[in-house]
C-alpha positions as CSV (number, residue, x, y, z in Angstrom):
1,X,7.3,-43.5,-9.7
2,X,8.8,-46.9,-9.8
3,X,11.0,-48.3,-12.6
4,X,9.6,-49.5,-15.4
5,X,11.0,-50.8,-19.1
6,X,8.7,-51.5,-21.9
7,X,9.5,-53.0,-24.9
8,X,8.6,-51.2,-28.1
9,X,6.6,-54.4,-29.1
10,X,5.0,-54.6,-25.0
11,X,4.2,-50.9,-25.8
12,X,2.1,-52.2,-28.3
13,X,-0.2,-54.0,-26.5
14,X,0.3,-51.0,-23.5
15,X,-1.8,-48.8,-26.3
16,X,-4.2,-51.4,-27.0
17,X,-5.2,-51.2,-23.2
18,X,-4.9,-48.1,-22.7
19,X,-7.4,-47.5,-25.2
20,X,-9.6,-50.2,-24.3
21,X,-9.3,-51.2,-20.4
22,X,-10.2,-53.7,-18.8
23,X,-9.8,-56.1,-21.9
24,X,-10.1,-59.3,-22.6
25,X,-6.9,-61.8,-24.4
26,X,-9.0,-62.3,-26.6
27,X,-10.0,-59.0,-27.7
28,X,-6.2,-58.0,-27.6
29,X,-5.5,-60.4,-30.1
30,X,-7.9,-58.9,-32.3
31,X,-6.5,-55.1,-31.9
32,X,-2.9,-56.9,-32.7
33,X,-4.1,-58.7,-35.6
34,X,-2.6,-55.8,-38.2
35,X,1.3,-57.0,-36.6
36,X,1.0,-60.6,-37.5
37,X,2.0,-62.0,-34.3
38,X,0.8,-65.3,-32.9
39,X,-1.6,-65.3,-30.3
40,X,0.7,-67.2,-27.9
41,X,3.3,-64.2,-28.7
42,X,0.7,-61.7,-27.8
43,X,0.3,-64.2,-24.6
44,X,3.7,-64.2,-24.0
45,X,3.9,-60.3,-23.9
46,X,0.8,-60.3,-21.7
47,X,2.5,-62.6,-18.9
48,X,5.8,-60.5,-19.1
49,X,4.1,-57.5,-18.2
50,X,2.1,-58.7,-15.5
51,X,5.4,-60.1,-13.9
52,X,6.5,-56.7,-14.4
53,X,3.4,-55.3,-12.1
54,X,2.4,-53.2,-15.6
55,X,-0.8,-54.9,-16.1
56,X,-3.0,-56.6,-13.8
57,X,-4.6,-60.3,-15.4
58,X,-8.3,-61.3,-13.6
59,X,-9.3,-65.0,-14.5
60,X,-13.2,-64.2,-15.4
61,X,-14.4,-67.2,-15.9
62,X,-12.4,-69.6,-18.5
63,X,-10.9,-66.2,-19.6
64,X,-8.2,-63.3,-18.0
65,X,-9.1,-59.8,-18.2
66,X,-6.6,-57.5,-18.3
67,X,-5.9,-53.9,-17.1
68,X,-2.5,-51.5,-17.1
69,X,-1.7,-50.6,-13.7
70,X,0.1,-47.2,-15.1
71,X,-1.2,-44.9,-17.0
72,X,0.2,-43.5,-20.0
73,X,0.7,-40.3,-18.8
74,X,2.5,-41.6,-16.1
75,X,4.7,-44.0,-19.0
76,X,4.8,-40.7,-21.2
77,X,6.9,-38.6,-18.3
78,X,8.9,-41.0,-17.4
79,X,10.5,-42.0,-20.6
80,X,10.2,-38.2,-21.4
81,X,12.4,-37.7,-18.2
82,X,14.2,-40.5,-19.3
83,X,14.7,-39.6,-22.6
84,X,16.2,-36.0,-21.7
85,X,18.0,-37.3,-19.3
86,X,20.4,-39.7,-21.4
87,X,20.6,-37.6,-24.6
88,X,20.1,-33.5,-23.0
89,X,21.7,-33.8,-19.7
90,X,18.1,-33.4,-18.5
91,X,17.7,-29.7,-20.1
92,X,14.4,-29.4,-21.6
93,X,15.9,-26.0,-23.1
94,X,18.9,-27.6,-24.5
95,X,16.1,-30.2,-26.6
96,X,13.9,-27.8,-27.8
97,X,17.3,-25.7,-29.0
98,X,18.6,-28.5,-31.2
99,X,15.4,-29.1,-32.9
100,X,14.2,-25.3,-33.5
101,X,18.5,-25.3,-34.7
102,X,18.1,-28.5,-36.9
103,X,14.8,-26.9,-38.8
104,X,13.0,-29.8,-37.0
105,X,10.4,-27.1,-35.6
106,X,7.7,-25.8,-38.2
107,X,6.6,-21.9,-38.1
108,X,3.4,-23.4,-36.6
109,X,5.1,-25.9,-34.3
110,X,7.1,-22.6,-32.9
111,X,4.4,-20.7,-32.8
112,X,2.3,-23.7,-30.4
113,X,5.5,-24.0,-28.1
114,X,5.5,-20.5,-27.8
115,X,2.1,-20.1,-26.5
116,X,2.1,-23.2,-24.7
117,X,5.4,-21.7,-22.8
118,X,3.3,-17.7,-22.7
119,X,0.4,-20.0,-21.0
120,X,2.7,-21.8,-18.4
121,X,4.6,-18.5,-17.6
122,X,1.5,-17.0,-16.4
123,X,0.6,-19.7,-14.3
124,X,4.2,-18.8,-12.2
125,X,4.3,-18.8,-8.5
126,X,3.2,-15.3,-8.1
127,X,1.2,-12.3,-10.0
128,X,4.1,-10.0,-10.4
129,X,6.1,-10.2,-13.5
130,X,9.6,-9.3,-11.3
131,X,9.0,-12.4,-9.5
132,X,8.7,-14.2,-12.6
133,X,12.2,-12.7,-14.2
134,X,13.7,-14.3,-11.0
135,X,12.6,-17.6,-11.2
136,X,13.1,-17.4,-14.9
137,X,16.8,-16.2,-14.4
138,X,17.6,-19.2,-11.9
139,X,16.3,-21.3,-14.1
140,X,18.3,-20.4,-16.7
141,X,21.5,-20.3,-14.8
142,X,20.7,-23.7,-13.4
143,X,21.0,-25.0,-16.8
144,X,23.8,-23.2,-17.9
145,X,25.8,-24.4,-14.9
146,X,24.5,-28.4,-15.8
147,X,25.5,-27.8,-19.3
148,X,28.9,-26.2,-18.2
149,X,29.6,-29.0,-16.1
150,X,28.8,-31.4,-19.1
151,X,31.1,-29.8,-21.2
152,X,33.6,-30.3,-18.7
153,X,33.3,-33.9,-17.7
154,X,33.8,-34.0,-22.1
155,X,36.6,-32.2,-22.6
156,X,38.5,-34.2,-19.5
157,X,37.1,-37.1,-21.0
158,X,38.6,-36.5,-24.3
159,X,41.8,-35.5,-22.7
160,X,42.1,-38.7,-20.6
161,X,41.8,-40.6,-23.7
């Protein structure tokens, strides 16, 4: 997947097409009216992410058309990745830990998660559940060794200061 930065206010307009592709300028304008921008800031926004190859612009007449050349899926996992990356060390687990920890996780959020994870785990390379504790227990020790190694490179960091 190849780099790509949005603004919080270009992410804007990525949900207007998202939602509504291919659009029209004009049309976009209309969608954004609720932020108060100017048009020609809206425009602005527009030619910034076509010279970022995020959205395509077609002159249809007197008038461009435009259409996001990534999905927002595809936007969604890579900031996600992103995201745990910077802040978890890329551990999924060690997220979901500090929010169930923090009381950020409802009884009914826990309870989705938990079935979400149940209906993943069932989808597992293979039928057998020994199989499963395997790739389960690798898992598990993969992170453990990422998040030992972080602790690490913080505690020598702290030390060297």
């Amino acid at each position: 997947m190849r780099k790509v930065k949005i603004s919080d206010s270009e992410l804007k307009i990525m949900q207007v097409l998202w939602d509504n592709n291919p659009i029209f300028s004009s049309d976009i304008v209309k969608a954004l009216d609720d932020t108060g921008w100017d048009p020609k800031t809206i425009h602005t926004f527009l030619r910034r992410l076509v010279s970022k190859g995020i959205v395509k612009a077609t002159k249809k007449g007197a008038f461009y058309e435009y259409t996001p050349l990534i999905s927002r899926d595809e936007y969604i996992i890579k900031e996600s990745k992103s995201f745990l990356n910077k802040i978890f060390n890329g551990s999924l687990s060690n997220m979901v830990y500090k929010f169930v920890n923090e009381g950020e996780l409802s009884a009914d959020e826990f309870q989705r998660l938990k079935e979400m994870l149940d209906a993943v785990e069932n989808n597992l390379p293979g039928t057998n559940s020994a199989e499963n504790d395997s790739i389960r227990k690798n898992q598990a020790k993969s992170n453990s060794d990422k998040n030992n190694a972080t602790r690490l490179d913080f505690r020598n960091s702290i030390r060297e200061e």
